[in-house]
LUMLOMAR-256383 format. One line per 4 residues: number of its first residue (from 1); their letters; for each residue x, y, z of C-alpha. Coordinates in nm, 3 decimals. Each point is the difference from the previous one (the first is absolute). Layout:
<rs>
NUM> A> X:Y:Z; ... $
</rs>
This chain:
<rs>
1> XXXX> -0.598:0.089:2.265; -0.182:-0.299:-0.102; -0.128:-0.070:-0.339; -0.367:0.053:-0.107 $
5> XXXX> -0.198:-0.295:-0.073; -0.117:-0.055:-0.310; -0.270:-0.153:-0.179; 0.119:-0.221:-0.298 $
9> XXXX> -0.379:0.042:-0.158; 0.042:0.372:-0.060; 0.296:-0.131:-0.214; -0.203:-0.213:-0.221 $
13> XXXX> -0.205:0.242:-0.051; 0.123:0.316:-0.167; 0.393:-0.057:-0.020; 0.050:0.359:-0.173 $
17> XXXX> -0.279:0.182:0.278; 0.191:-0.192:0.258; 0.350:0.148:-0.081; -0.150:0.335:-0.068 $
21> XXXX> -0.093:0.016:0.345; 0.271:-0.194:0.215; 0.270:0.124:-0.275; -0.019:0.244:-0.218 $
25> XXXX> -0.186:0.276:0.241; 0.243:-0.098:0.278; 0.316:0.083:-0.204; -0.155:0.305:-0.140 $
29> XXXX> -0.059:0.077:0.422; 0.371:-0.067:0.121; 0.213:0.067:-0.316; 0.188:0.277:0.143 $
33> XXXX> 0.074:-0.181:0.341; 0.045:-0.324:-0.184; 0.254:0.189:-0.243; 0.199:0.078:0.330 $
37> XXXX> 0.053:-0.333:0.070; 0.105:-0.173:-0.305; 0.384:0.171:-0.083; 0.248:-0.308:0.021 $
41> XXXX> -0.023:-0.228:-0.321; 0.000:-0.343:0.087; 0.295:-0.210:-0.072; -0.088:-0.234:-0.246 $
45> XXXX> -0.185:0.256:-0.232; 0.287:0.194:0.065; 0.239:-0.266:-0.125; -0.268:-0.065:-0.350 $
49> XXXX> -0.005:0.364:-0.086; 0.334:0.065:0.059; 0.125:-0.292:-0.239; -0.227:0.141:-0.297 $
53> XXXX> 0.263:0.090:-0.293; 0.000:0.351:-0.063; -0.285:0.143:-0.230; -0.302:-0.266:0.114 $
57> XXXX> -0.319:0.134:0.021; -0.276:-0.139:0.217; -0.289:-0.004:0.232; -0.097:0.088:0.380 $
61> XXXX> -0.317:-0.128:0.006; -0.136:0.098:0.378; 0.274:0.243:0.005; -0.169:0.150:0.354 $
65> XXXX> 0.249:0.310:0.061; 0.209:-0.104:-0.279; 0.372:-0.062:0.256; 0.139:-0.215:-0.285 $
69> XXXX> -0.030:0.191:-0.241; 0.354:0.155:0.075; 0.168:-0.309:0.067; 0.174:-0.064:-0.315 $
73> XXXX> 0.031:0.349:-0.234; 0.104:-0.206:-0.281; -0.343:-0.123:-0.080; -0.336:0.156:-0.060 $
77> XXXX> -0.313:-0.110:0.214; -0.349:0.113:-0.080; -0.153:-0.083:0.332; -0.380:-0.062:0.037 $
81> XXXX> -0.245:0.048:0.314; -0.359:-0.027:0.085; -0.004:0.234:0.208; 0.022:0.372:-0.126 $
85> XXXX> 0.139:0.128:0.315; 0.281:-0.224:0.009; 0.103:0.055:-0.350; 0.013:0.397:0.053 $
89> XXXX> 0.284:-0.077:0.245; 0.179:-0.221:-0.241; -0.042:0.240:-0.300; 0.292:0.218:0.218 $
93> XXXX> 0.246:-0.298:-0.109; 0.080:0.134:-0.288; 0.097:-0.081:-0.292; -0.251:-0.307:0.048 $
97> XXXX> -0.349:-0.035:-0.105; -0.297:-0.084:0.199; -0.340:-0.059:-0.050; -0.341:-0.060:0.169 $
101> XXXX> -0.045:-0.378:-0.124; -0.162:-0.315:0.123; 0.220:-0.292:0.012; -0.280:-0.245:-0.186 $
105> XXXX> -0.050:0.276:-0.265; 0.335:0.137:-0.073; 0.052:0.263:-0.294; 0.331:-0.096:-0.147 $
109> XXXX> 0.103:-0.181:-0.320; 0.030:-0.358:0.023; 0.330:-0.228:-0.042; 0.231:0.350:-0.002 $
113> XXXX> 0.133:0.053:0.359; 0.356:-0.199:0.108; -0.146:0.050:0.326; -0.279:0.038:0.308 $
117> XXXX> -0.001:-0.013:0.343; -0.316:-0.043:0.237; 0.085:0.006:0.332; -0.267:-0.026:0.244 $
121> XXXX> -0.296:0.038:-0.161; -0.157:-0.299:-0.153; -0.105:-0.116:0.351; -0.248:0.211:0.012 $
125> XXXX> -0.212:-0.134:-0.275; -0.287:-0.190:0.193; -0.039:-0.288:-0.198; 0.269:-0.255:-0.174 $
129> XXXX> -0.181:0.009:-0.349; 0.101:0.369:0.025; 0.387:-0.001:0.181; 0.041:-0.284:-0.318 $
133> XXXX> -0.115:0.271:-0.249; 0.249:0.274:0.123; 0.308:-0.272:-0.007; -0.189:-0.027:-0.367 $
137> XXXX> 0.037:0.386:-0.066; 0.261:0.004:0.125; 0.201:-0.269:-0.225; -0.154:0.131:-0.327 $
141> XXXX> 0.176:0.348:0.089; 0.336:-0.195:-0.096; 0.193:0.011:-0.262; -0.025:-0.393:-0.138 $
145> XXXX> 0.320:-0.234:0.017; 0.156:-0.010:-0.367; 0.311:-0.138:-0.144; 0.300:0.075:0.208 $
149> XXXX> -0.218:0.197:0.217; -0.221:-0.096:0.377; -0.252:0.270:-0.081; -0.108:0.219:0.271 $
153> XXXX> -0.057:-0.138:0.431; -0.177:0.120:0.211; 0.021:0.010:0.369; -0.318:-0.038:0.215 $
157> XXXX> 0.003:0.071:0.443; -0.273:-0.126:0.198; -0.057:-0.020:0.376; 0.062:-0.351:0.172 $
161> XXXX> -0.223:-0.230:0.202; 0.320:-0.121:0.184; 0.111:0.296:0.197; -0.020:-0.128:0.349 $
165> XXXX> 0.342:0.232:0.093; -0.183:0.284:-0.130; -0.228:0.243:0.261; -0.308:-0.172:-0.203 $
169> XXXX> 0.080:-0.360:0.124; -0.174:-0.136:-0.324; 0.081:-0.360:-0.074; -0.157:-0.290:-0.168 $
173> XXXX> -0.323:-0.097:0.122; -0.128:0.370:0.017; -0.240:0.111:-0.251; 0.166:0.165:-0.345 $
177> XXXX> -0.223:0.282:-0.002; 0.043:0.233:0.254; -0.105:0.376:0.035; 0.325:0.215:0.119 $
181> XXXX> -0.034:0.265:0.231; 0.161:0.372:-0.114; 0.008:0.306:0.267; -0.036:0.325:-0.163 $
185> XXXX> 0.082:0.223:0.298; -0.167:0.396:-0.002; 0.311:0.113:-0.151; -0.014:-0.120:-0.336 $
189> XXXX> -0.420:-0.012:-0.029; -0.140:0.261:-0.217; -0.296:0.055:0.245; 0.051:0.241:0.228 $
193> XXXX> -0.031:-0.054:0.387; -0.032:-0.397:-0.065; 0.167:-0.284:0.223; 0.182:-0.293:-0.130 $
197> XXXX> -0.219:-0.214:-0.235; 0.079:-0.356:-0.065; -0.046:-0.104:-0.368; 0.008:-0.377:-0.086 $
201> XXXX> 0.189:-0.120:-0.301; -0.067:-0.349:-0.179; 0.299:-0.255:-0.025; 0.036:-0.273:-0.118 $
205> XXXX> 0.240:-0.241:0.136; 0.172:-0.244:-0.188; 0.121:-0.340:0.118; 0.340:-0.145:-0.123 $
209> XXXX> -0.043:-0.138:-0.363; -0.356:0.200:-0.100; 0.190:0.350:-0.201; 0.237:-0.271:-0.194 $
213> XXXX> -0.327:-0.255:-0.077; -0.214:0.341:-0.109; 0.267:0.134:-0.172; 0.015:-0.334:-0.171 $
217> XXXX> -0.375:-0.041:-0.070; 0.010:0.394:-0.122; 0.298:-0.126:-0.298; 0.274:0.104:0.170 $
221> XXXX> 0.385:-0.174:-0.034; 0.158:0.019:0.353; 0.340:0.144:0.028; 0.064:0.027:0.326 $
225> XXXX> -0.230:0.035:0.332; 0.093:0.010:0.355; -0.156:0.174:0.364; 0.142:0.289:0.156 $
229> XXXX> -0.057:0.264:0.278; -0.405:-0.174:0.040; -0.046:-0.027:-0.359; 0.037:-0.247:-0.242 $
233> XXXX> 0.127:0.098:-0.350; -0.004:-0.134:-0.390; 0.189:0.112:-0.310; -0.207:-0.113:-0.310 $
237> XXXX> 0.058:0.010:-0.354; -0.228:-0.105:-0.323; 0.043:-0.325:-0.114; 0.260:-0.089:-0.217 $
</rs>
């Protein structure tokens, strides 16, 4: 199904109105069928959270259905969604927290947690000023480097302008913002009798380069970064 054309003016606008609508609403629409496809945890986030030392605590922020949560038992995660249906399904991962939070206006202490993880998510903040600020938030979560110590990282997914291998075909020279077609089939609508509706979700797609020079411009000390599976992918750090 081909993407919906969109209109970078409504952008300028109203950034917040604009990701209530082509966002927020949509997640709150497909959570449950969305939940049913997200299970596997990604490799590399896989490989961070698995290599915390026992006892860390940090931060899912845009947890969606909370799946890695469970990945490593020997940490504590107090995951964090905007929307309220998707953080009912990851409450059940207990014995982790989760919470109805925006990622720009996060309620946690600041400079405490040896970790976070963001995966997919800041791409769908519709304007840079505002995908810098969550790399921002984000950072400020972290414990601060200190003697003998690195402080807290962070790892950060977002979706890829190169993925010409991918079913998308997207590849440089096709425009970054893009409006992403989801199917929710009658099954898993809460309106009786209804036919499959198409909801439209805004991306964000970054080119090679642009998450490591916001991260930069947001304060951030690069640790690592690399692209896999359509996405490309930063661990950050405060600065030392």
């Amino acid at each position: 199904m081909a993407n919906a054309k969109i209109d970078n003016a409504d952008t300028d606008v109203e950034p917040r109105k604009y990701e209530e609508k082509h966002v927020h609403a949509v997640y709150e629409e497909i959570a449950t069928h969305f939940s049913e496809t997200r299970y596997k945890p990604w490799p590399v986030v896989d490989e961070f959270l698995k290599a915390l030392p026992a006892g860390a605590v940090g931060l899912d922020i845009g947890c969606g259905n909370g799946k890695y949560l469970s990945v490593n038992k020997d940490v504590f995660i107090v995951a964090s969604d905007r929307s309220r249906a998707l953080v009912e399904i990851a409450r059940q991962r207990q014995p982790h927290s989760a919470v109805v939070a925006d990622t720009l206006s996060l309620p946690h202490p600041r400079g405490v947690f040896d970790f976070a993880i963001s995966i997919a998510v800041i791409h769908h903040l519709s304007s840079r000023d505002r995908r810098i600020d969550a790399i921002r938030v984000i950072l400020e979560t972290l414990r601060p480097p200190s003697k003998g110590n690195e402080g807290g990282q962070a790892l950060i997914f977002v979706w890829a302008l190169e993925q010409k291998n991918s079913r998308r075909g997207w590849d440089r020279g096709d425009q970054q913002d893009q409006l992403v077609p989801w199917v929710l089939k009658p099954m898993h609508n809460t309106k009786p009798d209804s036919a499959p509706t198409t909801y439209h979700r805004y991306y964000h797609l970054y080119h090679e380069g642009e998450l490591e020079n916001d991260a930069e411009t947001a304060g951030s000390r690069i640790v690592k970064s690399g692209y896999d599976r359509d996405n490309w992918w930063i661990i950050i750090a405060r600065q030392k």
